[in-house]
N, C-alpha and C positions, 0 to 999 in steps of 0.2 A: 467190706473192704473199701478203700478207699487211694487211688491214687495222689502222690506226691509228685509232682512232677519240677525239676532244678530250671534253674535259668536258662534259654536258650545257648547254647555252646556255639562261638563262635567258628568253632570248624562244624558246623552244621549236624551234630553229632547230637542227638536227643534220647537224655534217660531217664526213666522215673524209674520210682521204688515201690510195691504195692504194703502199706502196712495195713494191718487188721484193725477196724474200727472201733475197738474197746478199747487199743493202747492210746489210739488216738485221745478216745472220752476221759479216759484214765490221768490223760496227761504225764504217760511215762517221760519224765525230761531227759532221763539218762540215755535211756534209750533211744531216743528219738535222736539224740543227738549224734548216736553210734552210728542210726541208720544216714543221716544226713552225713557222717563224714566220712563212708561207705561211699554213697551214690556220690561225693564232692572226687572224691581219691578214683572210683570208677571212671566217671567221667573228662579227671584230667590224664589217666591213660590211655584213655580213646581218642582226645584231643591230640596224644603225642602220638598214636599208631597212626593217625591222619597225617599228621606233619613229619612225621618219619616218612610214610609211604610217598607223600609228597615230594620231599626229598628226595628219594631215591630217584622219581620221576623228572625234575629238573637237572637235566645233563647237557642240552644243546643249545648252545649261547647263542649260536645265528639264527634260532628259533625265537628264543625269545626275545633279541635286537630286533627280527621282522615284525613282531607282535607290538611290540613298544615305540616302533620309529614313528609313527605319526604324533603322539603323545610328546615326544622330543622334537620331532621337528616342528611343531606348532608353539614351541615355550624358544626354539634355539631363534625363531624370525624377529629378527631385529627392528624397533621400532624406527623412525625416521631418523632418530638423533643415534642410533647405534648399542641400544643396550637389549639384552634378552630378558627374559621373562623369569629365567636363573639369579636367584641370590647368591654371595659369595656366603660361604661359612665363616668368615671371617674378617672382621672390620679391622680397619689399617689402626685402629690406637692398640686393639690386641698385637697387632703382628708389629709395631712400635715397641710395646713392652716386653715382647720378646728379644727384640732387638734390641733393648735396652739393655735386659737379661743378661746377654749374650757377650759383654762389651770386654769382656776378660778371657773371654772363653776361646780357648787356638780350636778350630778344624784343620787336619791335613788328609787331604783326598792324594790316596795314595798312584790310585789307577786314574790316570789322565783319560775324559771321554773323547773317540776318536773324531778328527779335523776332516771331512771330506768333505764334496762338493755335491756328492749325490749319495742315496744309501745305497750299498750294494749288500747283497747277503754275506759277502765276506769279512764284514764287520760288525753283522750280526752278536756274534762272540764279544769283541769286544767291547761295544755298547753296553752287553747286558752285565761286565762283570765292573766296568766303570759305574753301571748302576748298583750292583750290590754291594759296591767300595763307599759308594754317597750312604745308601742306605746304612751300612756299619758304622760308617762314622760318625751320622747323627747318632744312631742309637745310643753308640757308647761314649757319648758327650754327652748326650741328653740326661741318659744314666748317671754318668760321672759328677755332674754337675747339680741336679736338682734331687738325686734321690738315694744315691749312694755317699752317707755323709758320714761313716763311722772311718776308724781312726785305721782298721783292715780293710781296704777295699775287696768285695765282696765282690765275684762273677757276675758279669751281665746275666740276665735270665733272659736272654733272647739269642736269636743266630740267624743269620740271614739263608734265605733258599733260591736260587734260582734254575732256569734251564740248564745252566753249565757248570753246577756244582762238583762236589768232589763223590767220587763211586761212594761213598760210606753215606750219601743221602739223596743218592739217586730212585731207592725206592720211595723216600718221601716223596720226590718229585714225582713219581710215577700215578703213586695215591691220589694226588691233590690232581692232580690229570684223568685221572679219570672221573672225577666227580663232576669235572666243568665241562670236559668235552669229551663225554665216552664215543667212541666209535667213530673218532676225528685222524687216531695215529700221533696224535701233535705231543710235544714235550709241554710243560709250566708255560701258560701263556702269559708269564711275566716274573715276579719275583716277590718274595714274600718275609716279612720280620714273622717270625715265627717263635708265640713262647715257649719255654722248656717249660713241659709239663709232663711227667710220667713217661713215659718209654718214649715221645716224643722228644724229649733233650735227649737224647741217647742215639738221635739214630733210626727209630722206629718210626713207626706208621705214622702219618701228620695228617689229621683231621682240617676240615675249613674253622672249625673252632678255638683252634689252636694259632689260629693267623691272627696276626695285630691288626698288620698294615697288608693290603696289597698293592701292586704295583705292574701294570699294564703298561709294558714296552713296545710302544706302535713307531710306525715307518713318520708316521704324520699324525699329531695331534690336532691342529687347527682344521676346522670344517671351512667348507666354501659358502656358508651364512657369514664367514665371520668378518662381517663390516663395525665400521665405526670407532668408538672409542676403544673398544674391548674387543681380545679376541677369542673369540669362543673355540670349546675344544667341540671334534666333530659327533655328531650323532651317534656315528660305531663308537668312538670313545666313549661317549657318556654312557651307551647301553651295553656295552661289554662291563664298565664299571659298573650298574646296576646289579646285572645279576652274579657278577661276583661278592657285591656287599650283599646280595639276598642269602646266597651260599652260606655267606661268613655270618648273616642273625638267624637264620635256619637252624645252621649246626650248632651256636652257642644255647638254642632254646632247650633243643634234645639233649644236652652234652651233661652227664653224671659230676662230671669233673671239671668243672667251667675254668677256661683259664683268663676268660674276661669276667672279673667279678665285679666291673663299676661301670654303669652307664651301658650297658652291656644291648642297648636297643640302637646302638649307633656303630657300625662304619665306614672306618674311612679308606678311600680306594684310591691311589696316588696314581697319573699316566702322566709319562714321559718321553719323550722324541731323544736324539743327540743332541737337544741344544736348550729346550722348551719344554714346561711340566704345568700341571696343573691339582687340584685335588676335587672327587666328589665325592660328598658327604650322604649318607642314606641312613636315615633314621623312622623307626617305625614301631610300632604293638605288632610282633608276628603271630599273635593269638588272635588276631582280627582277622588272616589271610582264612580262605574258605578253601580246604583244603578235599572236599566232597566230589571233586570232581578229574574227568579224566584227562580234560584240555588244562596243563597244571601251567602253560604259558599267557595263555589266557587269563586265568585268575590272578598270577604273578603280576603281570601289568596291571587287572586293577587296581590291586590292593597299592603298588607303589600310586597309582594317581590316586587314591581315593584317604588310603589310611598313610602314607609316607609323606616324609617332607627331604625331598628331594634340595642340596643347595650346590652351585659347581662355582670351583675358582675359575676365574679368569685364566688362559694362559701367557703363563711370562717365561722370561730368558733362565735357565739356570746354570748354563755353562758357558763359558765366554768364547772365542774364536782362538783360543790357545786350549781346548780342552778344559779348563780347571773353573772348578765350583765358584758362583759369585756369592759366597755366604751371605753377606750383608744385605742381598738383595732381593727384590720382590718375591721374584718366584723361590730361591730358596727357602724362605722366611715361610711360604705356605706349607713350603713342604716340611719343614721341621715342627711348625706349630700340630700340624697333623701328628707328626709322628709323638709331638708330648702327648696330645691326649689320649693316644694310643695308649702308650705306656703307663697314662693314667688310670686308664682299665682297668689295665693287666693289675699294676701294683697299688692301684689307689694314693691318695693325695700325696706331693712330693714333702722329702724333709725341710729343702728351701723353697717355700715358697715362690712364684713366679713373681708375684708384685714385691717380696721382699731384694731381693735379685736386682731386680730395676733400680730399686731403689737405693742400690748403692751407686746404679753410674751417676745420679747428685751429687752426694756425696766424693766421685771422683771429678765433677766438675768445680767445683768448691775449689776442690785443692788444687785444681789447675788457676783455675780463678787468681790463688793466694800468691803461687811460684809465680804467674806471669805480673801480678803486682811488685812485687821482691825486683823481678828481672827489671821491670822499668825504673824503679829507684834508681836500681845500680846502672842503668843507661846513663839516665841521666843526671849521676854524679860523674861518670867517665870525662876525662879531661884529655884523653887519648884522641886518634884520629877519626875520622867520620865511617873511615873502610874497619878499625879495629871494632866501633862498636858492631856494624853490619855484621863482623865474624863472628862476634860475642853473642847476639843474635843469632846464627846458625848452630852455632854446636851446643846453645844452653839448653836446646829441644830435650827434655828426657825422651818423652812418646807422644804418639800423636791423638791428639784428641778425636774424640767421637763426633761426629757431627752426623745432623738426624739428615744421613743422604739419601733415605729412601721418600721422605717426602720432596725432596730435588728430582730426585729420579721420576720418579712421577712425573713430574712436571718438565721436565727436558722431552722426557719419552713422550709424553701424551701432548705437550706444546702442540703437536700437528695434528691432532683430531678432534674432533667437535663433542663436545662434552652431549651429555643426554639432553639435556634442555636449554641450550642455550639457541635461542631463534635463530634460524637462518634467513637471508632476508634477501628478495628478488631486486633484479636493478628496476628499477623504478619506483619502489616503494615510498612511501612517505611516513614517514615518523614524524610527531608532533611530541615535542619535551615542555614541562609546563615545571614552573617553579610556584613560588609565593604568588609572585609577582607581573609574570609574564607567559604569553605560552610564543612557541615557534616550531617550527615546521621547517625539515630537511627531506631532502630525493635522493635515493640512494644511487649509486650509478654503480659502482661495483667490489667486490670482496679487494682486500687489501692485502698483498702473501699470501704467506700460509696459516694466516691467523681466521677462525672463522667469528669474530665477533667483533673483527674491524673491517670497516667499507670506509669507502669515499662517496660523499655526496655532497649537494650544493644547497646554498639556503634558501629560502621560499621565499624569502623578506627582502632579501638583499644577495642579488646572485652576484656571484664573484668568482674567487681561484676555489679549488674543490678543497675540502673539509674531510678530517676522519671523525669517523664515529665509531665510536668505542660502548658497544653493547655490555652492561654489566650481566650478572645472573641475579633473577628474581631473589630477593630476603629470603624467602623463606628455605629456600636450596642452599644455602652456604655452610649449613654446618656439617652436612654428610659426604658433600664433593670436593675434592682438592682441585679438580677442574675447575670449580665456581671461585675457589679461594683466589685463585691466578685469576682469573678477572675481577676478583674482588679489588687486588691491588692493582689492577690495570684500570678499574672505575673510580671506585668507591676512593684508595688509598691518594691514588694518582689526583685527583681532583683537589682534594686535600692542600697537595704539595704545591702543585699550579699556584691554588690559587694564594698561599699564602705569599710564592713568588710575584706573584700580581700585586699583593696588598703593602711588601714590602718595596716596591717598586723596580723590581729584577726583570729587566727587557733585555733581550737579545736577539739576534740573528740566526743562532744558532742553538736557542734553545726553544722546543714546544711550548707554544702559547694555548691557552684555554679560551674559548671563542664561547663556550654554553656547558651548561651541566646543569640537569634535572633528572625526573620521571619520565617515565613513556606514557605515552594517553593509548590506551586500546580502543580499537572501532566499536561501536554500541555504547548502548546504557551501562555508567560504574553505579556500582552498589556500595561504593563505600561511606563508611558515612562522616570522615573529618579528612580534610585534605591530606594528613600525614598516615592515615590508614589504606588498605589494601581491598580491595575486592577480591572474587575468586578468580578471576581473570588472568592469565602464566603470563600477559604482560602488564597487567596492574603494578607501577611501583616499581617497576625494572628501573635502575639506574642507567643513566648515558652521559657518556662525555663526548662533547665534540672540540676538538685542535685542530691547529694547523701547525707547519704545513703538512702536506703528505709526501711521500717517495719508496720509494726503492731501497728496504733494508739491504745493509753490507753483502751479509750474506747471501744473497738470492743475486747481487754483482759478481762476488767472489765465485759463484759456481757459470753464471754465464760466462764472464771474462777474464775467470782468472786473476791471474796476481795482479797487482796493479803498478802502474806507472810510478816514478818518482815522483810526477806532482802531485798526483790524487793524492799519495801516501804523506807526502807534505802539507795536503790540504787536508788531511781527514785529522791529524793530528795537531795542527792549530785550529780547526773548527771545534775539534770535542777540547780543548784546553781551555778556550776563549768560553766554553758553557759551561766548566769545572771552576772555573772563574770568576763569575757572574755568581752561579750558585756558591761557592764555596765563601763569597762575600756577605752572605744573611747566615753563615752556618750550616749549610747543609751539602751532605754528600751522596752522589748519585748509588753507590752500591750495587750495579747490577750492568754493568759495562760489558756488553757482549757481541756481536755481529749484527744481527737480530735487534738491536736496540740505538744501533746509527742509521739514519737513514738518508741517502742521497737526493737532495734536491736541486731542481730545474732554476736556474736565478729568471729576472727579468733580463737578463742577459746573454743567455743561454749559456751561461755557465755554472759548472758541477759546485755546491756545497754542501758539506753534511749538519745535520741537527742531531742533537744526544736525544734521545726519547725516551719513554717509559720511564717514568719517576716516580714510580709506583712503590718501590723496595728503597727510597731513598731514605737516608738516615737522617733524623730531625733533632734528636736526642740520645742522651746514650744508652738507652733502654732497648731503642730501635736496631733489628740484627738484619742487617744486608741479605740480601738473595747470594745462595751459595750455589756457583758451576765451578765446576772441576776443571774447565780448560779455562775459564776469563776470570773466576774470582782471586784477588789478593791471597798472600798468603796467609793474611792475620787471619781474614775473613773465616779460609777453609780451617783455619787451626783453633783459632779464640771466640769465633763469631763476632767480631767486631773489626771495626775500619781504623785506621790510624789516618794521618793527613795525607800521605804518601798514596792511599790504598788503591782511589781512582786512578792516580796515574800509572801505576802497578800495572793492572787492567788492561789499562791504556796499549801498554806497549807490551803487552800479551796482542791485543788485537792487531797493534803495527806489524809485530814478527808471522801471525797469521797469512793480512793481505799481500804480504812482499814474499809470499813462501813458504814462510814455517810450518815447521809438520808441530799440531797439537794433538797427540793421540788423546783417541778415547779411554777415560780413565776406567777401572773397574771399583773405585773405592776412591776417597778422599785420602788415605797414605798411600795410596799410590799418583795422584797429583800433586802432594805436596814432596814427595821422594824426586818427580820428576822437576819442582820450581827448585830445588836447592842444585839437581845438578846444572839444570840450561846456565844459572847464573854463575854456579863455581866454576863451570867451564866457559864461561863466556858465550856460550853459543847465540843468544838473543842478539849482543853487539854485535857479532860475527855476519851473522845471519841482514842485520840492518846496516851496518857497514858499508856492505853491498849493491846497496840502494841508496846513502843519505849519510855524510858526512854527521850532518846534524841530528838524523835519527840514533844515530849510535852511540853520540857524545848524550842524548836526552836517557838513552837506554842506560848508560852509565851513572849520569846522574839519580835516575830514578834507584838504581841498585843501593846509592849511600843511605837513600831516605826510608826503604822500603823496613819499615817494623820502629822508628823512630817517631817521635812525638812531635820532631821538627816538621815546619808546616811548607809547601813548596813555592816554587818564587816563581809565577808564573805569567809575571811579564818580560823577565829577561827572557824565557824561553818563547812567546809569543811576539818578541821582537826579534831575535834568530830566524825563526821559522817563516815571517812575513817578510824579511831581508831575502832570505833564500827560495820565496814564490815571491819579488819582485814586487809587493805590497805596498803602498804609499802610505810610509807609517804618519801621515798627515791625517788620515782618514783615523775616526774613532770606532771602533767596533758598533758603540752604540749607538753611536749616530748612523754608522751604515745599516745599522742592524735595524731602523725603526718596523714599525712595525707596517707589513703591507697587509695588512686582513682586515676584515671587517670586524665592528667592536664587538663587543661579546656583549652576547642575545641580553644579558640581564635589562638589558632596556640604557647600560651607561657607557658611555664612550671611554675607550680603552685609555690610559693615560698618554700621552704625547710625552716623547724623548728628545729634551733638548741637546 
């Protein structure tokens, strides 16, 4: 006789077969083959009495969060720059074309999530059914839109469950409660898309195999790790989600009747606060888990470190301070991409494709494209008044266009935290920038706002008034960070601009000069081996821009002192006109006119003027699309993506009605910013509002209102002669003559041009 013994069994489970040594000699094939798929079928029901018993065994979630919390908190500690050791499941072009997807598609969230200032339990209730109202209505969008495409619209094959369902699936509830937390008392410790599958659409017993999606409803998502760029959800959230999605690939292995039949080793585990959500994704071979044993928390935690691939979203906003869903935006967008691939599971690949989806909002750019063509002709054959075409303009809007605001969003929201790798640098430091030609050497003295990749320092060559230095992100980081892309046009674009303004011979007073622009030299031996190449080095190759002057952006005035004075506000707006002016004389416009982007400086006199900054988004051709905010961008800007002549000043006197008081709410969407610029102006409220402060700011605010969406370009010496009339200016004095330049020349080794 002779033993056969199979492959070792991953649930540590070992069978062999004894066959008699003649059949073997014999070479019975048939047989041999009957016996081998005997001892294969043996085997994989031993495998599942293992993972069944298993199952049965894993019931106590705070057993297995205390088993797993060092595992998590070792991946949730934040590197220097702020990131974890957590990948997201999901890259922002995905959750893009989703959102491209999307662009036709209404959600209405019927149940508002509740508005308080602390959670209490007696809004427990309400929170969780404003969650099962979000969760329905992706579903049956999701549904609606991508898979349900016949000419009968055909039942959802899902139905939402939670704590506070209706009596007819309170026993569900009761089921799924006892699987996760027997001998707890506790109701659905969250809420769940549930498919219809066999007595479970009806009503009956609801297995973890049966769950798409779940959804973990905590007091507080974010942990006290969570520094930096990103914020992480807390460790109890990530390990309560684990061994929920262990439950849900557990029961789908054993399950007769599968009702995830694609991809079916993945997932997904939605938590959410009242305001804040996040998703983590758990994917794994649960024929790997070693199920031989009696400590089943223990093995659980392995096998997620060993055989699983663990990945968590960031958490973002998904409810606004009015209760209601911000669909369009980050955090929503995670939570609905989840739920498609959920339902891709369940029903396998959609009838409309998701890239085919997308791929119509081109095609609806296109035709906006053509009507805003059409509309300019007939502008400008109008032989009507300047105010008639301005209305003709308002009401031609059909709808409003899409604009990609989730990459804006990003960048407004994250503007104030320091990206993963972008160096932070000691006051003292010295940085040496080397071109072709020259090398030179600057001393840092200290961070600059709230920007962490601009300082002030002084130059080593030539000490003088202090200098900004604008840290770019290493090359090779640019393509995966929308962090690194905003200093991309803060270095890299910006330098560009400068310096074409240098070469056409564009000096002023009140616009940003370029003093140096190179590479960073890192301390030690470079290994690279041609000057335009890189070593390995995270500062090898780093771009730097250094300008003057430096000051005190608007905004970080406006929050210290408030609204401002009638002269400043006279003075801030002939300083940024006087540099719309200058620039707008070689063709180019600034595009990105914000608080944050004036900055206040100290004269030799000891008086206040401002300089435009950041030139980074400015527009050089018509190819080029302006930086889009919701409270300072043009109208054209947030509608067409593009600038008209008018567009900076637009901006403009968004900012004037800011410092002198105006309330600019935070938008939740781009048609809800541009809902709000058609009423300030139908109502007048911007001249109202500057009235109050400036004869002349009101009549500027009016004039701006004829030009704004017109091809007509602005006259901006009559209003730079107003304005200097009314600060008492010796219009004898030439802007650029007073403006020369007081800095030292730029490092390239040639003296700055002299302004006669």
């Amino acid at each position: 006789m002779r033993r056969i013994w199979f492959p070792g069994s991953s649930f540590d489970v070992k069978r062999c077969l004894v066959v008699p040594e003649d059949e073997i000699r014999i070479g019975s094939s048939s047989r041999s083959e009957r016996w081998k798929e005997k001892g294969e079928e043996s085997f994989r029901r031993s495998g599942l009495e293992g993972l069944k018993d298993f199952s049965r065994k894993l019931v106590n979630v705070d057993a297995f969060v205390l088993e797993i919390q060092e595992w998590i908190e070792e991946r949730l500690h934040t590197s220097p720059y702020g990131k974890t050791q957590f990948r997201s499941p999901f890259q922002v072009d995905q959750l893009r074309t989703l959102d491209y997807a999307l662009v036709s598609v209404s959600f209405q969230q019927l149940l508002r999530m509740p508005v308080s200032q602390s959670y209490t339990p007696s809004l427990e209730p309400a929170v969780y059914l404003a969650v099962e109202d979000f969760m329905h209505t992706a579903t049956q969008r999701l549904w609606e839109t991508f898979w349900d495409a016949s000419e009968e619209p055909e039942p959802m094959p899902f139905y939402i469950m939670g704590p506070h369902t209706s009596a007819s699936d309170s026993l569900s509830a009761l089921v799924l409660d006892k699987a996760s937390s027997r001998g707890s008392g506790e109701t659905l410790p969250g809420a769940a898309i549930i498919a219809k599958n066999g007595s479970s659409g009806d009503g009956g017993h609801v297995l973890w195999d049966h769950v798409a999606v779940f959804v973990e409803v905590r007091e507080d998502v974010t942990g006290a790790m969570s520094k930096g760029s990103q914020s992480a959800p807390s460790l109890e959230v990530i390990g309560r989600a684990l061994f929920h999605g262990l439950l849900m690939l557990t029961s789908r292995s054993l399950s007769k009747k599968p009702s995830i039949r694609y991809n079916a080793d993945t997932a997904y585990v939605l938590f959410v606060n009242s305001r804040q959500g996040g998703v983590v994704r758990l994917k794994g071979d649960v024929s790997k888990l070693e199920t031989n044993t009696n400590n089943v928390y223990v093995r659980a935690a392995k096998w997620i470190k060993e055989h699983a691939e663990v990945t968590v979203c960031p958490v973002e906003q998904v409810w606004n301070r009015f209760g209601n869903s911000n669909w369009g935006d980050m955090g929503a967008m995670q939570l609905l991409l989840a739920i498609f691939h959920s339902i891709e599971q369940c029903r396998g690949p959609p009838r409309n494709p998701l890239a085919e989806m997308a791929a119509l909002h081109n095609e609806r750019v296109q035709h906006r494209l053509l009507e805003r063509e059409n509309l300019e002709l007939q502008e400008l054959g109008e032989t009507g008044s300047s105010q008639r075409s301005n209305s003709l303009r308002r009401s031609s809007r059909p709808e409003i266009l899409e604009i990609e605001e989730e990459e804006e969003d990003i960048e407004i929201e994250d503007s104030r935290r320091a990206p993963d790798h972008v160096m932070k640098l000691e006051p003292g430091t010295i940085l040496w920038l080397e071109d072709a030609h020259w090398q030179r050497g600057f001393q840092i003295q200290e961070q600059l706002g709230r920007r962490n990749s601009v300082y002030s320092a002084i130059s080593l060559d030539e000490v003088g008034k202090p200098l900004a230095v604008h840290i770019g992100a290493h090359p090779s980081q640019l393509e995966p960070s929308w962090e690194d892309m905003s200093t991309w046009y803060q270095v890299q674009r910006q330098t560009r601009v400068l310096n074409i303004m240098k070469q056409r011979g564009v000096f002023s007073k009140y616009l940003t000069q370029i003093i140096a622009s190179g590479r960073l030299m890192h301390p030690g031996p470079c290994s690279k081996k041609s000057p335009a190449s890189r070593c390995d080095h995270p500062w090898c190759g780093t771009p730097v821009l250094v300008t003057a002057p430096i000051g005190e952006t608007v905004d970080l005035v406006v929050e210290r002192e408030g609204v401002f004075p009638v002269e400043e506000a006279l003075r801030i707006c002939h300083d940024c006109l006087s540099a719309l002016r200058s620039a707008s004389s070689i063709g180019i416009q600034h595009g990105d006119i914000t608080p944050d982007h004036v900055i206040r400086v100290t004269g030799s006199d000891d008086e206040y003027y401002y300089v435009l900054s950041d030139w980074g988004h400015a527009v050089l051709e018509e190819r080029d699309s302006p930086a889009l905010s919701p409270q300072f961008s043009s109208t054209a800007a947030l509608q067409d993506g593009k600038l008209y002549p008018a567009s900076d000043t637009e901006s403009l006197v968004y900012l004037l009605y800011y410092i002198c008081g105006g309330i600019i709410p935070e938008f939740d969407s781009m048609e809800a910013a541009l809902q709000w610029r058609d009423r300030v102006w139908a109502r007048r409220i911007i001249q109202q509002q500057l009235g109050e402060v400036s004869a002349v700011l009101k009549a500027f605010a009016d004039y701006v209102d004829t030009l704004c969406g017109t091809p007509y370009p602005v006259d901006y010496d009559i209003w730079l002669h107003r304005l200097a009339r009314a600060l008492s200016i010796d219009p004898s004095k030439n802007e650029l003559s007073s403006g020369r330049l007081e800095f030292m020349a730029e490092s390239s080794g040639t003296s700055a041009p002299s302004v006669s």
